[in-house]
Each structure stands twice: as structure tokens, then as C-alpha cells.
N, C-alpha and C positions, 0 to 999 in steps of 0.2 A: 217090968218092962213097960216103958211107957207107950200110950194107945197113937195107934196112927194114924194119921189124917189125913182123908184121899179126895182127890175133886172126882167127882161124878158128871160132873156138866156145866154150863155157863151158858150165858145169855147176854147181848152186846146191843144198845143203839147207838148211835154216834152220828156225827156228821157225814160219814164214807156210807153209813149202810142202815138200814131198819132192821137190822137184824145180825146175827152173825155170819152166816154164809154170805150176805151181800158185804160186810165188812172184810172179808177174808177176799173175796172177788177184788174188792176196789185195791187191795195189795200188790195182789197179779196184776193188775192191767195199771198199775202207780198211778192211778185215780186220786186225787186230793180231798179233802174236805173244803178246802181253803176257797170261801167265793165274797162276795157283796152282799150284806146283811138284806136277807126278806125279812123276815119276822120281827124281831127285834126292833123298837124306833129307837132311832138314839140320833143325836143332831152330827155323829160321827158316822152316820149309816156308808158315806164314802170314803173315808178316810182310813177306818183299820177291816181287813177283810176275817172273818173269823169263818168257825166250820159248825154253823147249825146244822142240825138236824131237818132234815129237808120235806118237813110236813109243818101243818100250823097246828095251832091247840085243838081245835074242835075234828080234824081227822085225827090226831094222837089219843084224844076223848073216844074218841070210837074205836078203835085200837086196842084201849084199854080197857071200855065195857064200864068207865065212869062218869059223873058231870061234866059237861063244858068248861062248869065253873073251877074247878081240881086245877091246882097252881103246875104246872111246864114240867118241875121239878121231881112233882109224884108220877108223872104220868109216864116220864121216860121211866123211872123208878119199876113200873109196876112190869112195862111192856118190857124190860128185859129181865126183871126178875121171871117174872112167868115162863120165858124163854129158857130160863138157866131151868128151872125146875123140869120145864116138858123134856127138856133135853137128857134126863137121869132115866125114864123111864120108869119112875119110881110107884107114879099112879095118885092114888088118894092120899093129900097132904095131910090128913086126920088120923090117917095109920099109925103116925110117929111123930117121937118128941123132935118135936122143928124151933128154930130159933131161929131171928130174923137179925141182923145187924150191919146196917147200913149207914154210909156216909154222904151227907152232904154239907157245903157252905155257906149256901143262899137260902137256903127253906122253900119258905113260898114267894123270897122277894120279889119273882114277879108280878103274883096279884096285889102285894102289897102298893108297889108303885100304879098299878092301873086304880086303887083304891087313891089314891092322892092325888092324881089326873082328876078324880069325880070328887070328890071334895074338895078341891081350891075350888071348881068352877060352880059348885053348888055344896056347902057344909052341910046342909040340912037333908038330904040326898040319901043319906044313910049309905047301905051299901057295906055295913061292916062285917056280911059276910068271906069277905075279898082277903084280911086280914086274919081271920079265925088260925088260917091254917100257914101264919105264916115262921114260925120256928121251927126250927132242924128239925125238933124230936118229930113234930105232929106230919112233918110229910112220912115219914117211917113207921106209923102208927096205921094212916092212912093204906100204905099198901098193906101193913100187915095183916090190916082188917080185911082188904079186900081178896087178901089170900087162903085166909083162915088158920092166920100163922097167932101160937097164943102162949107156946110155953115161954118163951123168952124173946124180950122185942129193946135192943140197944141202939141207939144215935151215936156213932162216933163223930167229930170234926175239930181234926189236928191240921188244917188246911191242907195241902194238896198231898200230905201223906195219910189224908184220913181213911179212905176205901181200903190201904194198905193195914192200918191199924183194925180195921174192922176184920179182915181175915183172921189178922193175930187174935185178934180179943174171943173169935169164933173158932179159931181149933182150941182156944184156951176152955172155952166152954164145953167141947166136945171132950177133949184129954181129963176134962174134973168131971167127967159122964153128968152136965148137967142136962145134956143136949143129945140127942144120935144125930142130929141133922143141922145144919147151920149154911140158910142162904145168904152169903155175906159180900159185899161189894161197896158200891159207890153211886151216887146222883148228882148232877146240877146241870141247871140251866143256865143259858146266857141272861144278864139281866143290865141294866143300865149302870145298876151299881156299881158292879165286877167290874164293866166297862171302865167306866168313868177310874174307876180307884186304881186300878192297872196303868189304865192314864197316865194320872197324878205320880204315878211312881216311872214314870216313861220308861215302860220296858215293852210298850206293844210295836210289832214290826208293820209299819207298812204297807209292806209287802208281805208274801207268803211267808214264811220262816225258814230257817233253815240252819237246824239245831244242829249242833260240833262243826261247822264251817268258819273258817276265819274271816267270813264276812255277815257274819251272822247280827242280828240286829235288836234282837225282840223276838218275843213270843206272839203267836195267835189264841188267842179265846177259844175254844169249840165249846161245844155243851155234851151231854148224854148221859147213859149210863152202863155197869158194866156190874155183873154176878156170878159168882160162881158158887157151888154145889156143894159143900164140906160135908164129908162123912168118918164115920166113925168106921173100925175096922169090922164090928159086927154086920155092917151092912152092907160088905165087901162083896158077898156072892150072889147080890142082889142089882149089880151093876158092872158097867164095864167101864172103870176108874181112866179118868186123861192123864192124870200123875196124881204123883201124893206131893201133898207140901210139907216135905220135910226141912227147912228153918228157916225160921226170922228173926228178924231184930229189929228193935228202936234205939237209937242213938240222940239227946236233942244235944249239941252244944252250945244254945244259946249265946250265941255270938252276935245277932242284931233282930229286930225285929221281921225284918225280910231278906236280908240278905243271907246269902249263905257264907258260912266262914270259907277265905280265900285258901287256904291248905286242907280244905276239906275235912279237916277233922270226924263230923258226924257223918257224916259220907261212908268215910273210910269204918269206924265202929259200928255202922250198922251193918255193911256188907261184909266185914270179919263177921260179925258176930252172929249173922243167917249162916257163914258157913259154916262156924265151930259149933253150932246146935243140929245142922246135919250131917256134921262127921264128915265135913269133904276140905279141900283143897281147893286151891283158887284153880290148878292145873284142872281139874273136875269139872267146870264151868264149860259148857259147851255154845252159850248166848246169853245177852245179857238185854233186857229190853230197857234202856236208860232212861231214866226220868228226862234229860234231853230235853229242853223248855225254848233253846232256842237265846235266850241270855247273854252278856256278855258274863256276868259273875256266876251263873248255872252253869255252864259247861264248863271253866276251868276247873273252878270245884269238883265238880263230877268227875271230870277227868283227869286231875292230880291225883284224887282218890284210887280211881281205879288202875292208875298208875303205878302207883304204891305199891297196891296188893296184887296187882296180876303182874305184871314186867318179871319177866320179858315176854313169859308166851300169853298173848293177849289171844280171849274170845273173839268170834264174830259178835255184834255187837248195833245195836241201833235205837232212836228217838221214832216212836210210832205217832207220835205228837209232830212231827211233819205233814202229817196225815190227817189226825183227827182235831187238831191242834191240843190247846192244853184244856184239860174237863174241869179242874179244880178238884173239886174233891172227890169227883169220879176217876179220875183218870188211875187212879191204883188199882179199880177192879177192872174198869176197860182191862188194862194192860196184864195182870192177872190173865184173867179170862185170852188174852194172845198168848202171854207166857206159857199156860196150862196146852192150849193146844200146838201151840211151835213145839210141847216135848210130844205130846202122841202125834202129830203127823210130820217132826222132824224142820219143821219151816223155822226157818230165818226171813227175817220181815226188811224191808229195802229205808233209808235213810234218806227222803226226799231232798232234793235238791241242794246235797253236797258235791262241794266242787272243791274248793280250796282246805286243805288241813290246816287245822291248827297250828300256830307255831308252839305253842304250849306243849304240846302231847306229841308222843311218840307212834300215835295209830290212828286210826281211821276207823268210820261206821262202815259196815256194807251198805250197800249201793241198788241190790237187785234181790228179788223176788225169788227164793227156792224153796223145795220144799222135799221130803227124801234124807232128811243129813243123820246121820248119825248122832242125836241130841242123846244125852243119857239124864242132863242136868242144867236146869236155866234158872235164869236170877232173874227179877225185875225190884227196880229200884222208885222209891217216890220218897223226892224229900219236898218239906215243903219251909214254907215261914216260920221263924222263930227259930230255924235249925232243928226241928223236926223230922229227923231223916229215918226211914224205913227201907227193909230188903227181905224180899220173901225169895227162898229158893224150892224149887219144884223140881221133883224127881221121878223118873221112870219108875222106880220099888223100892 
């Protein structure tokens, strides 16, 4: 009998909230993330509205109990890792084998570009502390240090399904008893780059977004980060579990570099294939938190797919990236971390600012804020570039 994998807790910053209670509030009260860039410079500061995180480095620095100098990227990193752990009630992280694997896509490239600001205008300047820590691996090293996390320390970045693969790769670690414990999620912050390359690829809205609407236009940017708690079933009596995640899947079908394949293909094989690992039916699905980017080629995608495999009796159903916008390589454990609690407190999350259905699709997102439902079983989906598609489902037992 294979070992079971149970969330204990989670820990969320984002655009809507510093924490998870305030991100769970900004639901209820259909609060957006979506504003005019403080933080961030960019020569597009009016032009695309994205959903930072609503503090600047040096109070996030404080927050976290690190340098000033610590790159955007670790610091969201560390303040909701920390969050997911205190939330387990588990106590001294030294107690037990812990394993840390996290996602992100930018690293440090924020210090990196504030390093090349101070080098064009003076080379001699030095200053190469800015760049030390600017690859995936070393912001995941960085919190792990500052957790005292030692048995096993992973970098996943499959682009916007990487936070999603990072769950998978940490029940994998937990099921081969490499690990009893696996904090596992996602990081990134906003940075010029992302900006700028989103751009280039003009898929940024505007306006607010407003993912499965047939006037939808583009995505928004947000930054944060999101974690969730994996255990092992030995340390079941030692916690009061949100759900267990019982399956996933990876699907890539490498159909373009960014785009997603139009008949959704990898779509559709990942989210079969999370279901036939937890022994369920598509009828079994009681919400589905969509990857929902906002796109014109992501939602049909997404929506053929789930077309396919649900039709006719379709989940409630919704884009929490209305909300937080899109994290990049966080937004699988952000959404995790909602999925996990929509099963223990029953909530279904609201679909900002649809109005028009698709002509495509035969359904519709909800619209409104509940919470109370009879969930037994939810999905959250992240596919990303390269046709990299992931699907985690979370179960009540």
C-alpha cells in the first residue's frame, strides 16, 4: 500500500494579502490585486497594471528577519514559507526529516538588474554582491538556510507549472521515505524582465484581466509566493490535515514554445492522469481552480480540455489569477495552498470580472464568494510554456 500524502498547512503572500487570512478576506469582499505599479520601475509603470505585493523590500526585509540586500524573490519565498510551517503546528523544524522544494523563474533577477543600473553608470563600482544570488537554485538555498531546513533542498522551474511540479517531486520524495516532511510550493517576483518579455510576446492586458470571458485580452503579472505543508502518513496524529493530495500529473506536448496546443492536448493528459492516480472520476470533482491566465490561446485550451473530460456535468469552477494576477512560477502553490483550503472549509473562490461566456465553451466560471459546499474533491491546474501542463487533485481522505 502506497504511503499517503497529507497537507498540514500552507502559507500565501500575494498581491490581495501578506498573508493568508488577508488573502482569503480579499476573496469575500472581491478585492483585486490589480493596481498601478509602486515598486517596480519600468518605463511601462502606466501602461500594464499588475498585482504586487503591497510592501517594498526593506519592510519585506523586516518581515522576514533578513538583509535589505536579499533579492524580492527570497523574501516572499521565506515570509510564506514560514507561514505554511507555523500553520502545522508542528513546532521545532529539527525534530524531523524536512525537505524543502521550491519553485521559481526569475531567481534574484531583481538585484541583478538594480546591479547593471550601478554598473553602466560607474563599471568600477563593484557592487557584485547584487548578483551572487541571482539563479533559481540560490534563492531556495537561501530560505532553506534561514529555516534550518538540511535534509533535502530542490529548485524546480518548468515555468508557470513549476510550483505545481514541486508538490509532485515532494510527495515523490515523501512516498520513497526519503523525507517525512516536504515544504513545497513556489516564489517570484515582478521584475523588468518578465515585464518587458510578456510584452514582446503581447499577451499583457491593459486593463484588469479577466480570464474565460469572451472579451478577455491578456494576462496580468502579480508577483508572491505560496507553500504548502506535505506529510507523510506517520505524522498524521500529530496534525489536523486540510486534505491529502492524492494525484497528479505531468503532461508536456510540446507543441510551441509558449503557446499552448489549440485542442489542448497536454491539458487534457494531465488532468486525466491526476485523476486516474487518485482513483476518481471526473463526476468526483467538486472545483477546479484553473490555471485561467486570462489569454486568448489559455482559455480555449484550457477549456476544450476540460470540456472533453467533464461534459456534461461540469464543476464549479474559477481563475484566482483574476485576483492575484498571474505569479509565474508561484502561482501553482499560491493556488495549491487555495485549492487545499477550499477542500477543508468548502469554499469556492469568485471569477473576477466575467461577464461575457465564451463562445467556445459550453460553461461558465462562478462569479461569487462561498464557502460551506459540500467539496469532497478539488483540482488545480498549472500549465505553463513549452506545453508543460500539471494537475494536482486534493482530497478530503
Amino acid at each position: 500500500m502506497s504511503v499517503k500524502v497529507w497537507i498540514a498547512g500552507g502559507g500565501v503572500i500575494s498581491g490581495i494579502g501578506m498573508n493568508l487570512q488577508e488573502n482569503l478576506q480579499a476573496f469575500k469582499d472581491m478585492r483585486t490585486g490589480m493596481t498601478t505599479m509602486q515598486y517596480l520601475q519600468s518605463v511601462h509603470h502606466e501602461t500594464f497594471p499588475v498585482a504586487e505585493v503591497k510592501a517594498d523590500n526593506d519592510t519585506l526585509a523586516d518581515m522576514a528577519l533578513m538583509p535589505e540586500n536579499t533579492s524580492r524573490t527570497a523574501l516572499l519565498s521565506l515570509i510564506a514559507a514560514r507561514e505554511a510551517w507555523k500553520s502545522t503546528g508542528l513546532g521545532d523544524i529539527s525534530r524531523y526529516r524536512v525537505g524543502f522544494v521550491s519553485a521559481n523563474t526569475v531567481g534574484g533577477m531583481d538585484k541583478t538588474e538594480d546591479f547593471f543600473n550601478s554598473f553602466l553608470a560607474n563599471p568600477q563600482g563593484g557592487r557584485l554582491q547584487q548578483v551572487l544570488h541571482h539563479e533559481c537554485g540560490a534563492v531556495t538555498e537561501l530560505v532553506a538556510d534561514a529555516m534550518g531546513i538540511r535534509h533535502h533542498i530542490s529548485t524546480i522551474s518548468t515555468a508557470c507549472s513549476s510550483a505545481a511540479n514541486a508538490l509532485m517531486y515532494g510527495a515523490r520524495l515523501i512516498r520513497n521515505n526519503i523525507v517525512d516532511i516536504v515544504i513545497a510550493g513556489g516564489t517570484d517576483s515582478l521584475t523588468r524582465f518578465t515585464l518587458n518579455g510578456f510584452n514582446t510576446l503581447m499577451i499583457l492586458d491593459q486593463q484588469p484581466c479577466r480570464p474565460f470571458d469572451d472579451t478577455r485580452t491578456g494576462l496580468n503579472l502579480g508577483e508572491g509566493a505560496g507553500y504548502v505543508v506535505l506529510v507523510s502518513d506517520s505524522l498524521l496524529a500529530h496534525i489536523q490535515p486540510w486534505a491529502r493530495l492524492s494525484g497528479f500529473a505531468n503532461a508536456n506536448d510540446a507543441y510551441h514554445q509558449t503557446a499552448s496546443s489549440p485542442d489542448g492536448t497536454g491539458n487534457y493528459l494531465a488532468m486525466k492522469g491526476a485523476l486516474e492516480m487518485a482513483g476518481l472520476t471526473p463526476e468526483d470533482i467538486g472545483y477546479i481552480n484553473l490555471h485561467g491566465t486570462g489569454t486568448q490561446n489559455n482559455d480555449v485550451s484550457e477549456g476544450i480540455a476540460i470540456n472533453r473530460l467533464f461534459a456534461p456535468h461540469f464543476p464549479a469552477m474559477s481563475s484566482t489569477k483574476s485576483f492575484t494576477g498571474h505569479t509565474l512560477g508561484a502561482s501553482g502553490g499560491i493556488e495549491a495552498v487555495y485549492a487545499a483550503l477550499a477542500l477543508k472549509e468548502g469554499i469556492i473562490y469568485p471569477n473576477a470580472r466575467f461577464q461575457h461566456q465564451m463562445k467556445e465553451l459550453p460553461f461558465t466560471p462562478a462569479t461569487a464568494f462561498s464557502a460551506g459546499n459540500d467539496l469532497k474533491h478539488v483540482m488545480s491546474n498549472s500549465f505553463g510554456f513549452g506545453g508543460n501542463c500539471s494537475s494536482l487533485v486534493f482530497s478530503k481522505e
